[in-house]
N, CA, C and O atoms as a CHARMM CRD file, in Angstrom:
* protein
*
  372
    1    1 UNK  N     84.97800  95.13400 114.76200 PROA 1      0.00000
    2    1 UNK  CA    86.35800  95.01100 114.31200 PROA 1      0.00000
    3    1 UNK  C     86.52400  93.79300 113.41800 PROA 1      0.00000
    4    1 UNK  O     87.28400  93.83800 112.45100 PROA 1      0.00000
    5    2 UNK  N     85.84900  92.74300 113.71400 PROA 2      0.00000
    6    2 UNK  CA    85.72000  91.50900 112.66300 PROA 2      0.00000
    7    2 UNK  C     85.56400  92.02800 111.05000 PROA 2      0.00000
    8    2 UNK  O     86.37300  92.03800 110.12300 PROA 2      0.00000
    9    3 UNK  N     84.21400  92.43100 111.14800 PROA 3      0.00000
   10    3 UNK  CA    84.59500  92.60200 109.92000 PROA 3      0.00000
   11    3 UNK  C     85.47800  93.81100 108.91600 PROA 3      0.00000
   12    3 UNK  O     85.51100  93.75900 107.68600 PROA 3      0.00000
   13    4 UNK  N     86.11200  94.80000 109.70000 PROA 4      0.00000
   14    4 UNK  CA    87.52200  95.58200 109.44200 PROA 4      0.00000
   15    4 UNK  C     88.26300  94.35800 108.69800 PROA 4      0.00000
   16    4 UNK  O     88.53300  94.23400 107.50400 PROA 4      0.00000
   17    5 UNK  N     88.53500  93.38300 109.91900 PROA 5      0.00000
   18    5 UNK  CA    89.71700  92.78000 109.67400 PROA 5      0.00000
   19    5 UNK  C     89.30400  91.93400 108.35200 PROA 5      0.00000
   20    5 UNK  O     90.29200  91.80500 107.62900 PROA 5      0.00000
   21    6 UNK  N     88.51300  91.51400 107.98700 PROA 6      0.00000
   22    6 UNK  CA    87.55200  90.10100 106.63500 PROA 6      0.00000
   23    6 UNK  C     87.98700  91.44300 105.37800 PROA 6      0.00000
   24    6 UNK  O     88.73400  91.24600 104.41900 PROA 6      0.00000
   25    7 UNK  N     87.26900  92.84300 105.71800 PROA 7      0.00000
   26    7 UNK  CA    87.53300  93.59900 105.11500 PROA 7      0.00000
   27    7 UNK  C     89.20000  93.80000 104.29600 PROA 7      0.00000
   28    7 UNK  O     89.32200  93.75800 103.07200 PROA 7      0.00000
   29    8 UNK  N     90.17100  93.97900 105.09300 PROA 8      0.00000
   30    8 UNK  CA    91.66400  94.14400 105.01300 PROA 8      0.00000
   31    8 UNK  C     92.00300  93.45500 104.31200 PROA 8      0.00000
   32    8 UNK  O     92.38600  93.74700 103.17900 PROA 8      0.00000
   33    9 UNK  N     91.95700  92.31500 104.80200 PROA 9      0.00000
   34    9 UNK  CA    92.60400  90.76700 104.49000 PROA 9      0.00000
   35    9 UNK  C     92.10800  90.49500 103.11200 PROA 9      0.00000
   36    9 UNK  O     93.01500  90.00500 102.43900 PROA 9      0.00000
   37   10 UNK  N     90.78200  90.66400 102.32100 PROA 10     0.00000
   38   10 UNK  CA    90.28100  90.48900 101.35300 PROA 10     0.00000
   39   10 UNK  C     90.54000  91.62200 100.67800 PROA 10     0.00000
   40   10 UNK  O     90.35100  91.58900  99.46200 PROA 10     0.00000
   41   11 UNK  N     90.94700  92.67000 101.19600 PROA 11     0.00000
   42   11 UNK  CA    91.63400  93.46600  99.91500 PROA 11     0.00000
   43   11 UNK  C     92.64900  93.01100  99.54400 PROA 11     0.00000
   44   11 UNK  O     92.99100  93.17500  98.37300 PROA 11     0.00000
   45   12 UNK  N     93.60700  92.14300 100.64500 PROA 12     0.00000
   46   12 UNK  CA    95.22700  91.89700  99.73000 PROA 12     0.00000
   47   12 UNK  C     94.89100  90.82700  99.39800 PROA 12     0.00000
   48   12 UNK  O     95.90200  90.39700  98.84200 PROA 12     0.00000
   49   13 UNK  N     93.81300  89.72300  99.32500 PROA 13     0.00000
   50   13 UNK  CA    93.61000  88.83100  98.50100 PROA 13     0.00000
   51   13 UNK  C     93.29600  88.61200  97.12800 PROA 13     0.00000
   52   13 UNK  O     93.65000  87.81000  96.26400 PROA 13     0.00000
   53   14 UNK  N     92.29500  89.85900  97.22700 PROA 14     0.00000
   54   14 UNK  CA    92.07100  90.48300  95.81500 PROA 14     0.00000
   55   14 UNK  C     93.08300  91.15700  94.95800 PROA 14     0.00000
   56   14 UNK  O     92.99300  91.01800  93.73800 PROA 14     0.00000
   57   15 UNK  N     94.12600  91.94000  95.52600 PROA 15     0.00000
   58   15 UNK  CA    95.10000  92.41200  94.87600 PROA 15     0.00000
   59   15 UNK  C     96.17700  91.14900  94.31200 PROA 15     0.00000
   60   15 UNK  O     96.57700  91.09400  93.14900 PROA 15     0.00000
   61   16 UNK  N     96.57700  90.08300  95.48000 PROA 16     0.00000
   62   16 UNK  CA    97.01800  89.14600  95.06800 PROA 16     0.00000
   63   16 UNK  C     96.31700  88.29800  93.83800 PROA 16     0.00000
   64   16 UNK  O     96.83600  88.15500  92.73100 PROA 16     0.00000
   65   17 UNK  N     95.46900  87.94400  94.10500 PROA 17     0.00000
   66   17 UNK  CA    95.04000  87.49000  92.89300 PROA 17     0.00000
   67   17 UNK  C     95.03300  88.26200  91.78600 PROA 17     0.00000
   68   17 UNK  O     95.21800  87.53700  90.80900 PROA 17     0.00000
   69   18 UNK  N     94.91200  89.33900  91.49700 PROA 18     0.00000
   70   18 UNK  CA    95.00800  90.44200  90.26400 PROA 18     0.00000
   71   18 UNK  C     96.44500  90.21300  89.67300 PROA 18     0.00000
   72   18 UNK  O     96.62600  90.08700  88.46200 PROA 18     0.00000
   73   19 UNK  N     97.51000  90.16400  90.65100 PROA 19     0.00000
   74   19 UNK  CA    98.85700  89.94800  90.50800 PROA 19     0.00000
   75   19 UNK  C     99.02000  88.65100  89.62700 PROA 19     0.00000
   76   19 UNK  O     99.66900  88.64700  88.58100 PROA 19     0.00000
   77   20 UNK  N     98.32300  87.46600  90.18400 PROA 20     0.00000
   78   20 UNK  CA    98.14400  86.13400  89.82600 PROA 20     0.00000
   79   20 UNK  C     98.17000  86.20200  88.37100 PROA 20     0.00000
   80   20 UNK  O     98.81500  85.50000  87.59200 PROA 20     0.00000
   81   21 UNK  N     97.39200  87.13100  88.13600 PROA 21     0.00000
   82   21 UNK  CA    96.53800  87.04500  86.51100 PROA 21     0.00000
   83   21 UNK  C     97.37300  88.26400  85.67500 PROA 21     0.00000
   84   21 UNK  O     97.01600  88.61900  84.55200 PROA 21     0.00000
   85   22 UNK  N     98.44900  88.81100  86.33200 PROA 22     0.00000
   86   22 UNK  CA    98.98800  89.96100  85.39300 PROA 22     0.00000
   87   22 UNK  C     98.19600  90.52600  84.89100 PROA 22     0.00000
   88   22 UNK  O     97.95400  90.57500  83.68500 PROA 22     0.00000
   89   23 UNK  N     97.34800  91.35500  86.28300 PROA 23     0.00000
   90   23 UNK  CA    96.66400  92.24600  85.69400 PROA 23     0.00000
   91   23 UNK  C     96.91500  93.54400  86.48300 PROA 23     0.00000
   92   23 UNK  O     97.30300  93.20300  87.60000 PROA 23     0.00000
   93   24 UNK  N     96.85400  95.10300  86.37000 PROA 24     0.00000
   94   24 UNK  CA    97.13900  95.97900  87.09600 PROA 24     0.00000
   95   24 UNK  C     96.68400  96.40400  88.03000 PROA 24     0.00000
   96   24 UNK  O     95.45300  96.37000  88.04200 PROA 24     0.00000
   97   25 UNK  N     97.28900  96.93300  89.11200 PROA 25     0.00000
   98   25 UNK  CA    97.29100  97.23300  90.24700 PROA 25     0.00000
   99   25 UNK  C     97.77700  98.72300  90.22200 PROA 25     0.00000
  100   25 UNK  O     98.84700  99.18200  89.82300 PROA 25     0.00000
  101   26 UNK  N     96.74100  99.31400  90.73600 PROA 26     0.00000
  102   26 UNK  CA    97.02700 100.92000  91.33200 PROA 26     0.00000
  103   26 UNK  C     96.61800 101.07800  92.44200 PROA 26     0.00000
  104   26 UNK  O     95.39000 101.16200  92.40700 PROA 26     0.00000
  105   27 UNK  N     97.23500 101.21500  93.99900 PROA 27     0.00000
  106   27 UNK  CA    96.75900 101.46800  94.93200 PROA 27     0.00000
  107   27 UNK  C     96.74600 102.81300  95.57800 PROA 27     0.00000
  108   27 UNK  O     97.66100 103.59400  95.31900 PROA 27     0.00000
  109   28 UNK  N     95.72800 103.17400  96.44700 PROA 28     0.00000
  110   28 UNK  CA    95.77900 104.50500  97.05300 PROA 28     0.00000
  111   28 UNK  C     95.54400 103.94800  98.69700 PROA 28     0.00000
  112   28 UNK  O     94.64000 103.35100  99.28200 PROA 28     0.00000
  113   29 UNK  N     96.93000 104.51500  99.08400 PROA 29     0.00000
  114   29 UNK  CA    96.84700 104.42700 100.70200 PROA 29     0.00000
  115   29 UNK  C     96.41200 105.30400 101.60800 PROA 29     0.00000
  116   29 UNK  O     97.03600 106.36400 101.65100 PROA 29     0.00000
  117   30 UNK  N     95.47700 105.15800 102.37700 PROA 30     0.00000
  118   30 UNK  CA    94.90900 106.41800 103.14500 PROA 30     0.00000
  119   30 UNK  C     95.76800 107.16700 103.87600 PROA 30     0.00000
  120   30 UNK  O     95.42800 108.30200 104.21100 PROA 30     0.00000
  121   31 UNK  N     96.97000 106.66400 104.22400 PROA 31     0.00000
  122   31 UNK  CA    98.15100 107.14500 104.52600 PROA 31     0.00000
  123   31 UNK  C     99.64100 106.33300 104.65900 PROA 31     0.00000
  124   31 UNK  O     99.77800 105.16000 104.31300 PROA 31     0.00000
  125   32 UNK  N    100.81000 107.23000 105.26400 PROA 32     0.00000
  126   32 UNK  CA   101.79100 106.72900 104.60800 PROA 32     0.00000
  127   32 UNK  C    101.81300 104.65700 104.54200 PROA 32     0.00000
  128   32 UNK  O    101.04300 103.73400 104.80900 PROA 32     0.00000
  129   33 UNK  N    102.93200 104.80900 104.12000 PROA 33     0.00000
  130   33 UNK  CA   102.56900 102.86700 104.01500 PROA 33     0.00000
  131   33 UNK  C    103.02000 102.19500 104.92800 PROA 33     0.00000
  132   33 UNK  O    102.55900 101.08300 105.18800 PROA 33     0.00000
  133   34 UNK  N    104.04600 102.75800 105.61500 PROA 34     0.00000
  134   34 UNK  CA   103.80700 102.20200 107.47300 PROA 34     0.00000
  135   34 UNK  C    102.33200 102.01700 108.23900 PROA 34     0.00000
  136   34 UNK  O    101.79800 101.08700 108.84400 PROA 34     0.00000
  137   35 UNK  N    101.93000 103.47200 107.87900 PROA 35     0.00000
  138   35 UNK  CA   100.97900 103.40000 108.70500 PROA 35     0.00000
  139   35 UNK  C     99.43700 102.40800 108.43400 PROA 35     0.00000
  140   35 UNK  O     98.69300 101.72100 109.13400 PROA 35     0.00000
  141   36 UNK  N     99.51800 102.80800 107.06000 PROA 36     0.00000
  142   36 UNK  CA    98.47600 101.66900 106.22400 PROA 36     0.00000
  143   36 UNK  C     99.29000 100.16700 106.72200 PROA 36     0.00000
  144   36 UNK  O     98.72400  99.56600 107.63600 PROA 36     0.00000
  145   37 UNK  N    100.25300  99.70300 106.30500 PROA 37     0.00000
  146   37 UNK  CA   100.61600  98.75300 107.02700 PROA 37     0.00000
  147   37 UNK  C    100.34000  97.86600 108.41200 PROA 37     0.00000
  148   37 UNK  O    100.32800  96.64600 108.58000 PROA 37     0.00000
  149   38 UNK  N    100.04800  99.36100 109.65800 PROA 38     0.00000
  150   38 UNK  CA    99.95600  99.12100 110.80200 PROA 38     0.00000
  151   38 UNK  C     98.55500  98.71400 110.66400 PROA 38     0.00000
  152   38 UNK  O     98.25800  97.56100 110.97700 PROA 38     0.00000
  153   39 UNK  N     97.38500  99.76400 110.10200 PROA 39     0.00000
  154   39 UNK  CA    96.23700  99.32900 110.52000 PROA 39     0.00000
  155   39 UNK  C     95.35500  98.63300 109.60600 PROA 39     0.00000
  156   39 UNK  O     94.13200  98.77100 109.63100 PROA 39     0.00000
  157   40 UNK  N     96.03900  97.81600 108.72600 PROA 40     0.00000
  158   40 UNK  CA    95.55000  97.09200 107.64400 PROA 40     0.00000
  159   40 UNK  C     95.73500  95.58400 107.44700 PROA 40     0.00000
  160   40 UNK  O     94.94900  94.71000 107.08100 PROA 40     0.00000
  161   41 UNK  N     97.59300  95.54700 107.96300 PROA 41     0.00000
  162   41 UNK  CA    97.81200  94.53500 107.99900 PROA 41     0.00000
  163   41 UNK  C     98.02500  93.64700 108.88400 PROA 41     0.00000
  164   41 UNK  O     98.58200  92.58100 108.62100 PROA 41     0.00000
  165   42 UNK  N     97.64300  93.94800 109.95100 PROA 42     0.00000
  166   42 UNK  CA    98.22200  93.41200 110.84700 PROA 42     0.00000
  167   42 UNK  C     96.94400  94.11100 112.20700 PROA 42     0.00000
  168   42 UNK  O     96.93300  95.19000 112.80000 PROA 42     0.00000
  169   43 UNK  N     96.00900  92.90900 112.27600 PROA 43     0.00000
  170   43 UNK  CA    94.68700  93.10100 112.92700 PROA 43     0.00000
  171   43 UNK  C     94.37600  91.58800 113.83900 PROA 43     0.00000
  172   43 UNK  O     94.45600  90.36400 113.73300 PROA 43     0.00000
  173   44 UNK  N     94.04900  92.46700 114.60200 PROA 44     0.00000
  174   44 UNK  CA    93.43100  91.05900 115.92600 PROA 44     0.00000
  175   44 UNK  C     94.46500  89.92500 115.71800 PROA 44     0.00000
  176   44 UNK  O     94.07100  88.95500 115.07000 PROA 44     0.00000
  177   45 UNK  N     95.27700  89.92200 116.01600 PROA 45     0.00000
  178   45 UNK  CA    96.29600  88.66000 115.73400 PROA 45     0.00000
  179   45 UNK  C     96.71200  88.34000 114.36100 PROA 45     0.00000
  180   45 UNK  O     97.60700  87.53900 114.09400 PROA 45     0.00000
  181   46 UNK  N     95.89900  89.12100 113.34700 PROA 46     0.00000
  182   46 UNK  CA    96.16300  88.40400 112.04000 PROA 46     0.00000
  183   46 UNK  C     97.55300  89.28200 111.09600 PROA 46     0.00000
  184   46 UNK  O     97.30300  90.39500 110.63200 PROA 46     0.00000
  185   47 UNK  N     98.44000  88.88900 110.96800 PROA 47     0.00000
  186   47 UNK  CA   100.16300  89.44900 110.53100 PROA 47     0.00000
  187   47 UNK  C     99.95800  89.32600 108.81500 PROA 47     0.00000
  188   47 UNK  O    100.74800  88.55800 108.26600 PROA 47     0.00000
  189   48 UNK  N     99.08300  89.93800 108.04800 PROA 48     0.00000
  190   48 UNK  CA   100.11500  90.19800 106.54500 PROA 48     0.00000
  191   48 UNK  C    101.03500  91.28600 106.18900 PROA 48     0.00000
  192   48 UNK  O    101.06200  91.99600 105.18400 PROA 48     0.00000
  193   49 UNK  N    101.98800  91.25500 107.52000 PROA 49     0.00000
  194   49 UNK  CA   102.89900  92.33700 106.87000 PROA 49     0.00000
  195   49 UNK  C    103.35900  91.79200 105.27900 PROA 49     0.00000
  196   49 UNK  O    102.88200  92.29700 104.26200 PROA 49     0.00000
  197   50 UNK  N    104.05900  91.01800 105.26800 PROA 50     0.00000
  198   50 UNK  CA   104.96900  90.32200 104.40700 PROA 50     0.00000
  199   50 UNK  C    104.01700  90.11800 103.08600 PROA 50     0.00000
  200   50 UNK  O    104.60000  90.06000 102.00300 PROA 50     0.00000
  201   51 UNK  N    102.45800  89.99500 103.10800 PROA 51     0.00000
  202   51 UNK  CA   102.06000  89.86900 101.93000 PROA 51     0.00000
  203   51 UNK  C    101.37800  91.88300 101.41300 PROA 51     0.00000
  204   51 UNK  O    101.04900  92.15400 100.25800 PROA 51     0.00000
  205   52 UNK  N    101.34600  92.67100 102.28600 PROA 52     0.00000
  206   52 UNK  CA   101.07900  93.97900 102.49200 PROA 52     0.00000
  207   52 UNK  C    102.49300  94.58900 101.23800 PROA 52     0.00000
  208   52 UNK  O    102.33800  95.15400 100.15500 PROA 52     0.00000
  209   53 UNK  N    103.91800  94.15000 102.01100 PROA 53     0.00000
  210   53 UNK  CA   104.77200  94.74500 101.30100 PROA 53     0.00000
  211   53 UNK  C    105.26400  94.57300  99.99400 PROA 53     0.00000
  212   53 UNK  O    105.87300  95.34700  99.25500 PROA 53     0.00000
  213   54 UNK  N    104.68400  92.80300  99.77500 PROA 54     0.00000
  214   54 UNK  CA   104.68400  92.08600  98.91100 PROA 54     0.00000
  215   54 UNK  C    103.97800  93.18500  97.62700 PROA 54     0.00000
  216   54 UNK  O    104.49200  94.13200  97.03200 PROA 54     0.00000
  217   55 UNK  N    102.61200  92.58100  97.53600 PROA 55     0.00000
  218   55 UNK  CA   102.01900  93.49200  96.80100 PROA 55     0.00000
  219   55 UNK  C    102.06800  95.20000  96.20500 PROA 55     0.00000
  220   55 UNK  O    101.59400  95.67400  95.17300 PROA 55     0.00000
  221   56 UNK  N    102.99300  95.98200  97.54100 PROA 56     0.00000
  222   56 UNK  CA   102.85900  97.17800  96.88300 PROA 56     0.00000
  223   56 UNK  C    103.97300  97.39100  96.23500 PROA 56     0.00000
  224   56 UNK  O    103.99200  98.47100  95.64500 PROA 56     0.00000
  225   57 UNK  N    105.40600  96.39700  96.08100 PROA 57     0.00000
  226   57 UNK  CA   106.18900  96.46400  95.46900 PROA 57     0.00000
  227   57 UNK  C    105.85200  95.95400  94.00600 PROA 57     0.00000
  228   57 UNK  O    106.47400  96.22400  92.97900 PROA 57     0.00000
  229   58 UNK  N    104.64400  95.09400  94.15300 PROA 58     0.00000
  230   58 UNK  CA   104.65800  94.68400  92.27400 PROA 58     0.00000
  231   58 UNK  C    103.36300  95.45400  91.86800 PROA 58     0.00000
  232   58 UNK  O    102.85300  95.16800  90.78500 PROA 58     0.00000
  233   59 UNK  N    102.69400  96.57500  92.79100 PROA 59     0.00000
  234   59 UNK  CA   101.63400  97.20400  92.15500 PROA 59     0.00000
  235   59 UNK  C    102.01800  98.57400  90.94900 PROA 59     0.00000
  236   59 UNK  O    102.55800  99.50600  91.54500 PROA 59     0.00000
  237   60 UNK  N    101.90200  98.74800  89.95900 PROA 60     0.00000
  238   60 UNK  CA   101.74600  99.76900  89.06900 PROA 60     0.00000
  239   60 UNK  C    102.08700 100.78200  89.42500 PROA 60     0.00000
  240   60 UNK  O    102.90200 101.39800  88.73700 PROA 60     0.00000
  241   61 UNK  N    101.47300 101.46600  90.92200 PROA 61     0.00000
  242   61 UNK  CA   101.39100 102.17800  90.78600 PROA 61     0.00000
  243   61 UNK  C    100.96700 102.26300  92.89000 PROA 61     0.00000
  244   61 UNK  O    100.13000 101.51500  93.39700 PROA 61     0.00000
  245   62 UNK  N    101.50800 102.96800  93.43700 PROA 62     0.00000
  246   62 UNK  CA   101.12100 103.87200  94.52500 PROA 62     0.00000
  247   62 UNK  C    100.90900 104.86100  95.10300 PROA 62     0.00000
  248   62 UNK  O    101.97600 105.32700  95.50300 PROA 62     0.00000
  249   63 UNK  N     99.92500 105.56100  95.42100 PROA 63     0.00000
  250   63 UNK  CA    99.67200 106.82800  95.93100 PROA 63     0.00000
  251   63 UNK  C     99.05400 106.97700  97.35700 PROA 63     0.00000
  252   63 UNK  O     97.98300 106.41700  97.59100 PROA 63     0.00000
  253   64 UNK  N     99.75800 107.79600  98.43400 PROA 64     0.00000
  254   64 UNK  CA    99.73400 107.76900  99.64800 PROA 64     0.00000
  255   64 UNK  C     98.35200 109.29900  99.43900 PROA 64     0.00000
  256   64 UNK  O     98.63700 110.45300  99.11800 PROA 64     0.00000
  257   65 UNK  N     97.16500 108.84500  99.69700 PROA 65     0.00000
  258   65 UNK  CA    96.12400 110.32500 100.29300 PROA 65     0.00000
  259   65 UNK  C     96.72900 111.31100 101.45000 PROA 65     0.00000
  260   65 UNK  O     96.54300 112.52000 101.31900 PROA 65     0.00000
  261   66 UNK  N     97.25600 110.94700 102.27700 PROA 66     0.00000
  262   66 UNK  CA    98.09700 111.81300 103.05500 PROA 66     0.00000
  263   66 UNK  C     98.78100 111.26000 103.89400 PROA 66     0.00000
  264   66 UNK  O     98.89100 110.03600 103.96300 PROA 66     0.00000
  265   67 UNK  N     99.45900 112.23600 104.81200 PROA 67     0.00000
  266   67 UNK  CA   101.00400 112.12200 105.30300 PROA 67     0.00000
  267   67 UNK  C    100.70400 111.85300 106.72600 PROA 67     0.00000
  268   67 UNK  O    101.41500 111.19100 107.48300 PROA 67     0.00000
  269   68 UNK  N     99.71600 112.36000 106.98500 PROA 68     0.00000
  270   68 UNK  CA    98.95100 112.31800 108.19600 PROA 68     0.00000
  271   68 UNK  C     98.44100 110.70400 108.77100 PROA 68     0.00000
  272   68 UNK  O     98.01500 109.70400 108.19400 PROA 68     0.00000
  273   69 UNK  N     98.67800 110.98100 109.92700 PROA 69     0.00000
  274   69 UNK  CA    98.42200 109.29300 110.79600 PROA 69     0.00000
  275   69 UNK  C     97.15400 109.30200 110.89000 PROA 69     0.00000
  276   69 UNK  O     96.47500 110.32100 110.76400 PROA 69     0.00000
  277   70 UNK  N     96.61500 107.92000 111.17200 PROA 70     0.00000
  278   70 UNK  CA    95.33100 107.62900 111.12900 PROA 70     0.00000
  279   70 UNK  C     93.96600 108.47900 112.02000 PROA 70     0.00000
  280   70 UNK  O     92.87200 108.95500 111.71600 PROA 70     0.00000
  281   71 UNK  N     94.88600 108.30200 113.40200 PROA 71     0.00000
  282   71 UNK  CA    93.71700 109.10300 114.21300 PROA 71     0.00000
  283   71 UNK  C     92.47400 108.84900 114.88000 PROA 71     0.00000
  284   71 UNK  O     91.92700 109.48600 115.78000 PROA 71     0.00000
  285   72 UNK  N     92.08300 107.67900 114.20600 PROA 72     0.00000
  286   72 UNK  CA    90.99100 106.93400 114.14700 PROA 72     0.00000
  287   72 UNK  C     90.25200 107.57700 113.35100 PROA 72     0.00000
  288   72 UNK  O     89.32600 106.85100 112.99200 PROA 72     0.00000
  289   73 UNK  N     90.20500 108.58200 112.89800 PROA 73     0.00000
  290   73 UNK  CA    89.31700 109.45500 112.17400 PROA 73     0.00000
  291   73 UNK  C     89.06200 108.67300 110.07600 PROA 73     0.00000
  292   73 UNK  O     89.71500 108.64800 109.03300 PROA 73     0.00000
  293   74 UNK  N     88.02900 108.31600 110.46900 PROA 74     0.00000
  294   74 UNK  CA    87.34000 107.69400 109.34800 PROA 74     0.00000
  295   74 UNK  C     87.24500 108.47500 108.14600 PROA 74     0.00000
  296   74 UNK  O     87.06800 107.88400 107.08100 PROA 74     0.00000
  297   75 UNK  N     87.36400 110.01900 108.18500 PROA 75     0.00000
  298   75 UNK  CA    87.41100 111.21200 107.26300 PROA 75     0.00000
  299   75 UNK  C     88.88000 109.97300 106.33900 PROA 75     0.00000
  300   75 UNK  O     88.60700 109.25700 105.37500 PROA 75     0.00000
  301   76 UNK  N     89.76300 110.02600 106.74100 PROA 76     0.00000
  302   76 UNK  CA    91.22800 109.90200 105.97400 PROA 76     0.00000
  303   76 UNK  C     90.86500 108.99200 104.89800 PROA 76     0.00000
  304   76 UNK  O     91.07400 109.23400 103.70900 PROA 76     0.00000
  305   77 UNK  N     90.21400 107.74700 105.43400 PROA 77     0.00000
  306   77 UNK  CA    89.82200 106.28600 104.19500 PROA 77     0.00000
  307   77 UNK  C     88.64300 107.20100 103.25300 PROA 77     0.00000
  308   77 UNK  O     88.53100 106.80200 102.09400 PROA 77     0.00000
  309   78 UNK  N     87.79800 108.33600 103.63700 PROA 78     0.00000
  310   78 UNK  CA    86.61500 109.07000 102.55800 PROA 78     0.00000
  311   78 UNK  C     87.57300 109.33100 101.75500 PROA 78     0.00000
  312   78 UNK  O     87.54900 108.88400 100.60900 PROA 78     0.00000
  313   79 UNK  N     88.78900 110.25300 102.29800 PROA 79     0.00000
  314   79 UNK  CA    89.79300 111.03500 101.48800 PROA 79     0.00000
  315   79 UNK  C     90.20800 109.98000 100.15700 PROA 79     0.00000
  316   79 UNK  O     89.93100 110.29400  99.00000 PROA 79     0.00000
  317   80 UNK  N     90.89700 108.71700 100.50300 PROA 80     0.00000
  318   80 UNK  CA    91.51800 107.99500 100.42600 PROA 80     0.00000
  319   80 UNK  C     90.58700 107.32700  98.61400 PROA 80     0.00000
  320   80 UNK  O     90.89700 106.99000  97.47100 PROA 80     0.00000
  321   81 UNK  N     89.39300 107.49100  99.47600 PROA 81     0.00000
  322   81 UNK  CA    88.49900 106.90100  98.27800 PROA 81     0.00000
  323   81 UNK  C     87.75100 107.69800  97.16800 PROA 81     0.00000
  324   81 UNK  O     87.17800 107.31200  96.15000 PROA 81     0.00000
  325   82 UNK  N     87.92100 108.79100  97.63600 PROA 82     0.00000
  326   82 UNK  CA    87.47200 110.06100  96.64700 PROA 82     0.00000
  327   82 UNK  C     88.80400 110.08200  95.92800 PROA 82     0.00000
  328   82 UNK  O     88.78600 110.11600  94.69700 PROA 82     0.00000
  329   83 UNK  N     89.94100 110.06400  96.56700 PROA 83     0.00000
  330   83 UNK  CA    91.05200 109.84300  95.33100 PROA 83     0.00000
  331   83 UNK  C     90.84200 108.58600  94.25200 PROA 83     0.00000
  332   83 UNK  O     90.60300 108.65500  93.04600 PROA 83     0.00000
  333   84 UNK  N     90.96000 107.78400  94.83400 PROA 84     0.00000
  334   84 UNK  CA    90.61700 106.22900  94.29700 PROA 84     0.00000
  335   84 UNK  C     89.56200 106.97400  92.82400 PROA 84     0.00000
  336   84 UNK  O     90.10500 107.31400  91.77300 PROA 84     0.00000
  337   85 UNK  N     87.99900 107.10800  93.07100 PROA 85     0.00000
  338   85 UNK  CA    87.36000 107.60500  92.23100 PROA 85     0.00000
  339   85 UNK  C     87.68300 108.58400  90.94000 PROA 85     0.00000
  340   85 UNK  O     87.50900 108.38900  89.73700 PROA 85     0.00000
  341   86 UNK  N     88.06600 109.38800  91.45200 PROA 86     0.00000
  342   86 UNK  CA    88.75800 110.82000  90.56900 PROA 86     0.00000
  343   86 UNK  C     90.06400 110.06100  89.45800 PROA 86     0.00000
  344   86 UNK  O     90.13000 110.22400  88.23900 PROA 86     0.00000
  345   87 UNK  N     90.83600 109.37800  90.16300 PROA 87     0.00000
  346   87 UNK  CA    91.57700 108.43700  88.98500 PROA 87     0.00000
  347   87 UNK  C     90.87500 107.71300  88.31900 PROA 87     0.00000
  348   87 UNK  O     91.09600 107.71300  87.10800 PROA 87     0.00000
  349   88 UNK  N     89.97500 106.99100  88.75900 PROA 88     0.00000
  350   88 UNK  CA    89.26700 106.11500  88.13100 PROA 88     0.00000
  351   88 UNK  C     88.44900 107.08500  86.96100 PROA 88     0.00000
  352   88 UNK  O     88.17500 106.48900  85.92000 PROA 88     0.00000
  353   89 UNK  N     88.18500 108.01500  87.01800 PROA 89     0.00000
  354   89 UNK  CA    87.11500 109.15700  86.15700 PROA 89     0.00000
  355   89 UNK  C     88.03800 109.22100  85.39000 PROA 89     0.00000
  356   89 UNK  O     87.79600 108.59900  84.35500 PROA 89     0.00000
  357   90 UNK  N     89.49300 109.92900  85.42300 PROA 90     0.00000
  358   90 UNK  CA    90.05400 110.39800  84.14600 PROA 90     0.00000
  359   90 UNK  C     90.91100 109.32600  83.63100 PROA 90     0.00000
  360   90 UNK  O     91.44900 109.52800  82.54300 PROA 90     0.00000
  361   91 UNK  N     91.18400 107.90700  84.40900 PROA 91     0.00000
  362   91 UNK  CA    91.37300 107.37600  83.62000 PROA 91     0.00000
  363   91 UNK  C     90.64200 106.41400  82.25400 PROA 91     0.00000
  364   91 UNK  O     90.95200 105.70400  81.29700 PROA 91     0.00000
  365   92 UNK  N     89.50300 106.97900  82.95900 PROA 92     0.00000
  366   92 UNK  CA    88.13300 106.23600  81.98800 PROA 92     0.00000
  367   92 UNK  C     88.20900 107.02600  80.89100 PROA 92     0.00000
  368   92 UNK  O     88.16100 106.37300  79.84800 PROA 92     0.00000
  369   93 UNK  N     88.33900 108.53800  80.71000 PROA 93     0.00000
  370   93 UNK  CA    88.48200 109.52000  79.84500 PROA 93     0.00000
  371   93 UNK  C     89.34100 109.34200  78.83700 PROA 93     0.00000
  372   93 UNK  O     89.50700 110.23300  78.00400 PROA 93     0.00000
């Protein structure tokens, strides 16, 4: 679970900093943004709600992979990132 949480936390660091530099932000949430919220931001004691909501209000762009709750099921973040990719393809195009 440690490194989940190093994981999390360094994604909204990285996004923050992108922000820093006015540069764009497109995120894809493995699901809705409560729920990404629940299991992203807010791990083993550690609370970025406030920088979680922060960021997806000044990101470009958001897209929820599905509607569906987590589950524990690790399939949802594959989903999540095969979207991620497929934008990334045609927006390279």
């Amino acid at each position: 679970m440690r490194d989940q949480v190093a994981a999390e936390i360094g994604d909204l660091i990285f996004c923050r900093e992108m922000l820093n530099r006015d540069l764009e932000i497109n995120i894809v949430l493995p699901f809705t943004s409560d729920e990404s919220r629940r299991t992203s931001a807010v791990l083993n004691g550690v609370d970025e709600t406030q920088e979680f909501w922060d960021i997806l209000k000044h990101a470009n762009s958001v897209s929820i992979a599905t509607d569906e709750s987590h589950l524990n099921n690790p399939c949802r973040y594959n989903h999540a990132a095969d979207l991620i990719e497929g934008y990334a393809q045609l927006r390279a195009r």
